[in-house]
C-alpha positions, 0 to 999 in steps of 0.5 A: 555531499548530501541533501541538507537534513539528512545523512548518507544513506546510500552505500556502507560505512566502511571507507571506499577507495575514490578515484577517476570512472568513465561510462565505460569503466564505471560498474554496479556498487559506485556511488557517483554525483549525479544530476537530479532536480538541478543539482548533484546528489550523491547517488549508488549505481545500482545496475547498468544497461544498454538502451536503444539511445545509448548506456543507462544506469539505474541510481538510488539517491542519498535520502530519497524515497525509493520512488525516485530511483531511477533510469539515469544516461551517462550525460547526467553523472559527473565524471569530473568528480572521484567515484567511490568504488565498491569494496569487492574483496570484503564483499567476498570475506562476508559471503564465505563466513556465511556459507561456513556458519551451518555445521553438523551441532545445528541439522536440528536448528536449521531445519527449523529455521529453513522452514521459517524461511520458506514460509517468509518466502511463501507469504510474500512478505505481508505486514501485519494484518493491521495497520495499527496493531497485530494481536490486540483482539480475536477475528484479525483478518490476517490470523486464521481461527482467531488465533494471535502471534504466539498461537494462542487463543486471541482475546474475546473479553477485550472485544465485548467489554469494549463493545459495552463501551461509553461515548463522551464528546469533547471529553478530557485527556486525562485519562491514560490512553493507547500509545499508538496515535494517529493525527487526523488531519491530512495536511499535517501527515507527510505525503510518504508517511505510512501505517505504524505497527504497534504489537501488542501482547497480553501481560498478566493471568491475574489481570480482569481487565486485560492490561496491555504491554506495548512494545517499543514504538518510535512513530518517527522511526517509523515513518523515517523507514517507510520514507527511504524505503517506500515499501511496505513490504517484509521482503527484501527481495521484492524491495531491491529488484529493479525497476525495468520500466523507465517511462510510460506514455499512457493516454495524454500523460508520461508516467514514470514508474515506481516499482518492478513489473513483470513486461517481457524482458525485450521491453527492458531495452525501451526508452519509453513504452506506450500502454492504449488507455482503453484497451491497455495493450502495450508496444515497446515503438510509437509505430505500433502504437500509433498503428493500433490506435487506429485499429483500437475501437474500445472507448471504455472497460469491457463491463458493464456500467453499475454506476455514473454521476456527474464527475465519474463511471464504475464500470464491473469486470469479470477477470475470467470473460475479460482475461486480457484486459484484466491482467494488462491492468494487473501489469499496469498496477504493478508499476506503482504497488510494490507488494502485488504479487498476481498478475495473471490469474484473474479468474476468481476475481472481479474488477471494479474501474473507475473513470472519467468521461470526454468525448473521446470515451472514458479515462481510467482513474483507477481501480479496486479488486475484489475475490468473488468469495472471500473466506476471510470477508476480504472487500478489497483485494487490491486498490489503485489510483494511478499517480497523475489522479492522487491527491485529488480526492479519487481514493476516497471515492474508491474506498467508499465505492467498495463499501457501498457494495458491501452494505448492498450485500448486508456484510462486513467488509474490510481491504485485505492486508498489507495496504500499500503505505498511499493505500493504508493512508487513505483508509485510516483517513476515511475510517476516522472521519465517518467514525467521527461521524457517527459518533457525533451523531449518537452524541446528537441524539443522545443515545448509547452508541457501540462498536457494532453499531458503528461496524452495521452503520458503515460496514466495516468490520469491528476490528477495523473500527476499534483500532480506529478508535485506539488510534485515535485515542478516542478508546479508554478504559476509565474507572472500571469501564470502557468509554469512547471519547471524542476530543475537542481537537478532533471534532474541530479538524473534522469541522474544517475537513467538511468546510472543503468540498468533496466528491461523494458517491450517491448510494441511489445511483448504484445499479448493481445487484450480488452476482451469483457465481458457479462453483467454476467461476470461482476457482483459479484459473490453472 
């Protein structure tokens, strides 16, 4: 039994035997009916613990996004209904024909191969550097030395024949486009829908205008992974562990988890913790709690305030003066990003929060992270609004926080790479609508418009600008020339996307000025 739409997806296709389970007998590896949402789901126990309110099992649910697995009691599986049990003797037959594949012919091979695999292991599981495209030009943020894939040379005529590029509005479709596409408006993109990756690879020495030959790309296929998936991670080490966290109590709401973060392990045996919405300290008991917040007399970040409107503060943290708090936010974050991968070294890295005030103090929203010096030009180093705050247009303030900073800086700044799937939707929505901005006031004033120009106007980087425009099939190469289109489509929907009010942030509030760091402040923190 499954949800209607959608095929079995928890568990393997071979036939499993079924019979009668109880809580006590019932282990790892059974798929059981279990209640969720008022009605039995097909669901895979994935692992079993003991709580301080009883046994627990952890269950991953047919055609559900990974965020929704979760910490169920026994009271909420059907035991009246056969369990498929695990098929443990074929599991076993499996891991005896990989341990004897390795032989003496291959030493060569697998030397090669092991150092692949702990370079895998080293990079944490990272996306391409790109939401859209890998290798297409030179300076990606993710390849060192402008440098692509296969280690060549990246392409630099693509870039200055695309910068000479030509704008028309309202223009026709006609012309052969890129394949990869994006749709602009919002409401139409599911809520889990995430990047897509199209890699790309130079086809042709004899080519002046630097065809390219894309792979194969299912958009579809892309988003269908990324929704039962939920992670935008490689590593399938990180995507499997276990969320420990069942429910958090963090000010006047009840969080609940979606990923694995590293508390001490003697919080794996509570029901619910409680995190101080100021400080951020964290107790497994409401005694504790209750006790420290009569103790606690922090009413907002340990920074100082650089900005406040009418709706929110942003607050400036250093992670080496307020070490404490910073790597309780790290822990907090960690429950609802799957590819964070710091969360005690927060030495090189300062923390702009942004929150809400009432007259009980400031409310933290959310937050982004930035490196004191980043070699690759990184202005975004991790970015998160809490789950009870999305959807309501605090992201996009984030975002635009960030590159505020950066035009006060005078540089060009673009969020390091991987983007969680929320995160990378978030971006491409903003990048697309002050991109159509721009250009359509070039068009306005009737003058020539190039990809610096845009990169300057909006400090993004011009690799984040040109696969913008590649996405959103505004970029086209027509009768010996690049040209830079904007369709009739897109210029309607940015049109009804301005009719709904938005936050904005007010670049003249911004009290802050580049800090100036030692040579100390910069390094890590071990």
């Amino acid at each position: 039994m499954s949800p209607p739409g959608g095929d079995a997806t928890v568990g393997s296709d071979e036939k499993r035997q079924k019979g009668k389970a109880t809580p006590d007998t019932i282990k790892m590896g059974c798929i059981a009916m279990v209640m969720k949402e008022g009605q039995l789901r097909r669901a895979e126990i994935l692992s079993i613990k003991d709580t301080k309110s009883g046994r627990q099992f952890y269950c991953n649910f047919d055609n559900f996004n990974k965020r929704l697995d979760e910490w169920v009691p026994a009271a909420r599986i059907d035991f009246d209904q056969d369990v498929e049990w695990p098929n443990p003797e074929k599991d076993k037959q499996k891991d005896t024909k990989t341990k004897k594949q390795p032989s003496k012919k291959n030493n060569n091979h697998n030397k090669k191969a092991s150092s692949k695999r702990e370079q895998s292991v080293a990079s944490d599981g990272q996306t391409p550097s790109h939401p859209w495209t890998d290798s297409v030009h030179g300076g990606q943020p993710g390849k060192r030395g402008g440098q692509t894939e296969d280690g060549g040379a990246a392409d630099a005529d693509a870039n200055a024949n695309a910068n000479a590029a030509s704008l028309e509005v309202g223009g026709e479709r006609g012309v052969k486009r890129r394949a990869d596409e994006i749709d602009l408006d919002q409401d139409e993109i599911p809520a889990d829908a995430t990047g897509t990756f199209n890699k790309k690879q130079r086809v042709g020495g004899d080519d002046a205008q630097g065809k390219l030959e894309s792979e194969s790309f299912s958009r579809e296929q892309e988003i269908e992974k990324l929704r039962t998936s939920g992670s935008m991670t490689q590593n399938p080490t990180e995507i499997s562990r276990i969320r420990n966290i069942s429910q958090v109590e963090f000010g006047r709401y009840v969080l609940f988890p979606w990923y694995f973060s590293p508390y001490p392990q003697v919080f794996d045996q509570e029901d619910r913790i409680y995190i101080c919405e100021f400080c951020l300290s964290y107790y497994g008991s409401h005694k504790s709690f209750a006790r420290h917040r009569t103790k606690c007399n922090l009413h907002h970040p340990p920074g100082n305030e650089i900005y406040r409107d009418d709706y929110v503060s942003f607050f400036e943290i250093d992670g080496r003066r307020q070490r404490t708090w910073c790597r309780n936010l790290c822990l907090l974050s960690k429950m609802f990003l799957d590819h964070k991968t710091l969360y005690y070294d927060v030495d090189p890295f300062l923390f702009y929060v942004m929150t809400t005030r009432d007259d009980r103090g400031c409310h933290l929203i959310g937050y982004f992270s930035k490196e004191k010096e980043s070699t690759d030009g990184y202005n975004v180093a991790c970015i998160l609004t809490l789950p009870q705050y999305q959807r309501k247009g605090y992201g996009r303030l984030l975002i635009q926080f960030s590159y505020e900073l950066s035009k006060i800086e005078g540089k060009l700044g673009s969020p390091e790479k991987p983007l969680s799937d929320l995160g990378l939707l978030s971006y491409r929505q903003y990048w697309s609508e002050n991109i159509i901005d721009i250009l359509l006031g070039y068009n306005a004033r009737k003058e020539p418009c190039t990809i610096e120009n845009i990169a300057v106007a909006l400090a993004m980087t011009t690799q984040d600008v040109e696969h913008t425009l590649q996405a959103l099939k505004m970029q086209v190469y027509h009768k010996g020339e690049h040209k830079i289109v904007v369709p009739d489509k897109l210029i309607k929907q940015r049109e009804k996307s301005k009719a709904k009010q938005k936050r904005l942030i007010d670049p003249e509030r911004i009290q802050w000025k580049p800090p100036v760091f030692t040579a100390l402040n910069r390094t890590w923190g071990w």
